[in-house]
N, C-alpha and C positions, 0 to 999 in steps of 0.2 A: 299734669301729665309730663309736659315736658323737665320738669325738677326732678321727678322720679326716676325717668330714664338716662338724667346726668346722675342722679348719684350710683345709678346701679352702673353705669359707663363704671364711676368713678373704684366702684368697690372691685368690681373686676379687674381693671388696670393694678389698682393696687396689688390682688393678692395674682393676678401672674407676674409682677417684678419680685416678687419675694422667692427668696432660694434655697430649696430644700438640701440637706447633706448629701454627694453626689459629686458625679462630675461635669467640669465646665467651669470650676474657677480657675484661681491660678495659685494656690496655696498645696503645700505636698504633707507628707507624713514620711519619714522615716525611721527603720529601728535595722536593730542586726538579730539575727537567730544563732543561738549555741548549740551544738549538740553532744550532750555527755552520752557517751559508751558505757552501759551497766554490763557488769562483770555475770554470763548467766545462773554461777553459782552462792556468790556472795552479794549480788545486787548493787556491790560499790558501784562507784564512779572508776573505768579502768583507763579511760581517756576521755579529754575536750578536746572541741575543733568548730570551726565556724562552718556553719551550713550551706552547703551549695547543692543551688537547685533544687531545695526546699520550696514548695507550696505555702505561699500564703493569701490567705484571704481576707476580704476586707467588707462588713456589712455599712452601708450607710442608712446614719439616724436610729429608729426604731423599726427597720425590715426583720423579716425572719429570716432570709435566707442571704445566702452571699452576694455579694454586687459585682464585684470583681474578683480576680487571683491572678497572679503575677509570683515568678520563682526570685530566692534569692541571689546573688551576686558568688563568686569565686569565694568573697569573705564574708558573706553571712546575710549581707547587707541590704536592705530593700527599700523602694520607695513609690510608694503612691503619690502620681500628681493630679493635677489640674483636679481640683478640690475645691469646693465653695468651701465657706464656716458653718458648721455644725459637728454635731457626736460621730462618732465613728466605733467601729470597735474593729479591731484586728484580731486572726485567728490564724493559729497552726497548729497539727495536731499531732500529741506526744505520745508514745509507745504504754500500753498502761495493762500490766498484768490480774490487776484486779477490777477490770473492765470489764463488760460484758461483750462489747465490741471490737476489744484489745487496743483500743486507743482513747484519747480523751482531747476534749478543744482544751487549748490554752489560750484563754482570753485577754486583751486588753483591750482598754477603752479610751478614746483621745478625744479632747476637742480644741477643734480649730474654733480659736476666738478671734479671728484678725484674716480680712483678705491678704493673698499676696505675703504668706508667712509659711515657713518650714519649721514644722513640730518634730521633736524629733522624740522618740518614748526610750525616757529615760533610760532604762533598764533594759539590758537584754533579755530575750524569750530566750527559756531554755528550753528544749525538747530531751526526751530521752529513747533510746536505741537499747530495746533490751536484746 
Protein backbone atom coordinates (compact mmCIF):
# COMPACT_ATOMS: atom_id res chain seq x y z
CA UNK A 1 0.00 0.00 0.00
CA UNK A 2 2.34 2.32 1.09
CA UNK A 3 4.69 1.86 -2.47
CA UNK A 4 1.63 2.54 -4.18
CA UNK A 5 0.78 5.83 -2.75
CA UNK A 6 4.63 6.86 -3.25
CA UNK A 7 4.68 6.19 -6.76
CA UNK A 8 1.17 7.80 -7.38
CA UNK A 9 2.86 10.95 -4.97
CA UNK A 10 5.59 10.22 -7.46
CA UNK A 11 3.79 10.49 -10.87
CA UNK A 12 1.88 13.53 -9.87
CA UNK A 13 4.77 15.55 -8.72
CA UNK A 14 6.17 14.63 -11.99
CA UNK A 15 3.74 15.65 -14.46
CA UNK A 16 2.59 19.08 -12.48
CA UNK A 17 6.57 20.16 -12.97
CA UNK A 18 6.13 19.68 -16.57
CA UNK A 19 5.25 22.89 -18.68
CA UNK A 20 2.84 23.34 -21.29
CA UNK A 21 3.29 26.22 -24.12
CA UNK A 22 2.07 29.33 -22.32
CA UNK A 23 2.91 31.79 -20.04
CA UNK A 24 5.30 32.02 -17.14
CA UNK A 25 8.60 31.28 -18.62
CA UNK A 26 11.09 33.63 -19.42
CA UNK A 27 11.75 33.07 -23.25
CA UNK A 28 9.93 35.66 -25.85
CA UNK A 29 8.96 35.58 -29.62
CA UNK A 30 9.49 38.29 -31.82
CA UNK A 31 8.55 39.26 -35.53
CA UNK A 32 7.66 42.66 -37.39
CA UNK A 33 4.20 42.93 -39.58
CA UNK A 34 4.30 44.82 -43.10
CA UNK A 35 1.53 46.20 -44.51
CA UNK A 36 1.13 46.50 -48.50
CA UNK A 37 -1.63 49.06 -49.80
CA UNK A 38 -3.45 47.26 -52.82
CA UNK A 39 -4.17 49.63 -55.53
CA UNK A 40 -8.45 49.14 -55.61
CA UNK A 41 -8.45 49.12 -59.30
CA UNK A 42 -5.42 47.19 -60.30
CA UNK A 43 -4.82 45.20 -57.23
CA UNK A 44 -1.03 46.15 -57.22
CA UNK A 45 0.97 46.76 -54.50
CA UNK A 46 0.57 51.04 -54.34
CA UNK A 47 2.66 51.25 -51.14
CA UNK A 48 4.55 49.43 -47.99
CA UNK A 49 4.98 50.58 -44.53
CA UNK A 50 5.32 48.87 -41.24
CA UNK A 51 2.32 48.23 -39.09
CA UNK A 52 1.29 50.20 -36.15
CA UNK A 53 -1.20 49.04 -33.84
CA UNK A 54 -1.80 46.06 -35.69
CA UNK A 55 -3.46 43.13 -33.74
CA UNK A 56 -1.71 40.22 -33.24
CA UNK A 57 -2.36 37.08 -31.70
CA UNK A 58 -0.70 34.33 -30.32
CA UNK A 59 -2.27 30.51 -29.76
CA UNK A 60 -0.21 28.22 -27.45
CA UNK A 61 0.59 24.55 -28.26
CA UNK A 62 -2.48 22.86 -29.81
CA UNK A 63 -5.47 25.43 -28.33
CA UNK A 64 -8.08 26.36 -30.74
CA UNK A 65 -8.57 29.62 -29.93
CA UNK A 66 -6.23 32.67 -29.06
CA UNK A 67 -4.29 33.01 -25.77
CA UNK A 68 -3.11 36.23 -25.96
CA UNK A 69 -3.05 39.66 -28.35
CA UNK A 70 -0.89 42.41 -28.04
CA UNK A 71 -0.66 45.51 -31.05
CA UNK A 72 2.34 46.17 -32.89
CA UNK A 73 5.00 48.79 -32.11
CA UNK A 74 5.35 52.53 -34.24
CA UNK A 75 7.52 50.02 -36.72
CA UNK A 76 5.87 46.92 -37.06
CA UNK A 77 7.36 45.25 -34.40
CA UNK A 78 6.06 42.89 -31.65
CA UNK A 79 6.98 40.72 -28.88
CA UNK A 80 5.57 37.94 -26.87
CA UNK A 81 7.16 37.25 -23.50
CA UNK A 82 7.70 35.29 -20.63
CA UNK A 83 7.08 32.01 -22.52
CA UNK A 84 7.93 28.53 -21.54
CA UNK A 85 9.25 26.02 -24.65
CA UNK A 86 6.83 24.75 -26.81
CA UNK A 87 4.84 25.34 -30.47
CA UNK A 88 3.25 28.37 -30.64
CA UNK A 89 1.60 29.79 -33.69
CA UNK A 90 1.20 33.56 -34.43
CA UNK A 91 -1.73 35.27 -36.26
CA UNK A 92 -2.78 38.47 -37.87
CA UNK A 93 -5.39 38.93 -40.23
CA UNK A 94 -5.06 40.15 -43.94
CA UNK A 95 -7.55 42.05 -46.14
CA UNK A 96 -8.93 39.13 -48.46
CA UNK A 97 -11.52 39.91 -51.35
CA UNK A 98 -12.11 36.43 -52.12
CA UNK A 99 -13.07 35.66 -48.62
CA UNK A 100 -16.08 34.98 -47.61
CA UNK A 101 -15.49 36.99 -44.37
CA UNK A 102 -13.23 39.60 -46.19
CA UNK A 103 -10.37 38.74 -44.33
CA UNK A 104 -8.08 35.63 -43.82
CA UNK A 105 -5.51 34.50 -40.72
CA UNK A 106 -2.04 34.72 -41.66
CA UNK A 107 -0.30 32.02 -40.00
CA UNK A 108 2.89 31.19 -38.59
CA UNK A 109 4.25 28.60 -36.39
CA UNK A 110 7.43 28.94 -33.90
CA UNK A 111 9.09 26.82 -31.49
CA UNK A 112 10.84 27.71 -28.56
CA UNK A 113 13.29 24.91 -28.04
CA UNK A 114 15.58 26.39 -25.22
CA UNK A 115 14.53 28.25 -21.88
CA UNK A 116 15.50 31.85 -21.55
CA UNK A 117 15.82 32.24 -25.44
CA UNK A 118 14.43 35.00 -27.93
CA UNK A 119 13.06 33.43 -31.31
CA UNK A 120 12.75 35.81 -33.58
CA UNK A 121 10.34 34.70 -37.04
CA UNK A 122 12.50 34.94 -39.64
CA UNK A 123 10.32 36.55 -41.96
CA UNK A 124 8.08 39.44 -41.98
CA UNK A 125 4.15 38.86 -42.01
CA UNK A 126 2.69 40.74 -44.62
CA UNK A 127 -0.82 41.81 -44.47
CA UNK A 128 -2.77 43.51 -47.11
CA UNK A 129 -5.13 46.69 -47.08
CA UNK A 130 -7.37 46.45 -50.00
Amino acid sequence: MRLSLMFALFILLATACSKEPGVGGNSTITGKVIVQELDPFTGEVSSTYEAQEERVYIIYGDNEIFDDEIRTHYDGRFQFSELFKGSYTVYVYSDCSACPSGSEAILTTIEITENNSEVEISEDIIIKNL
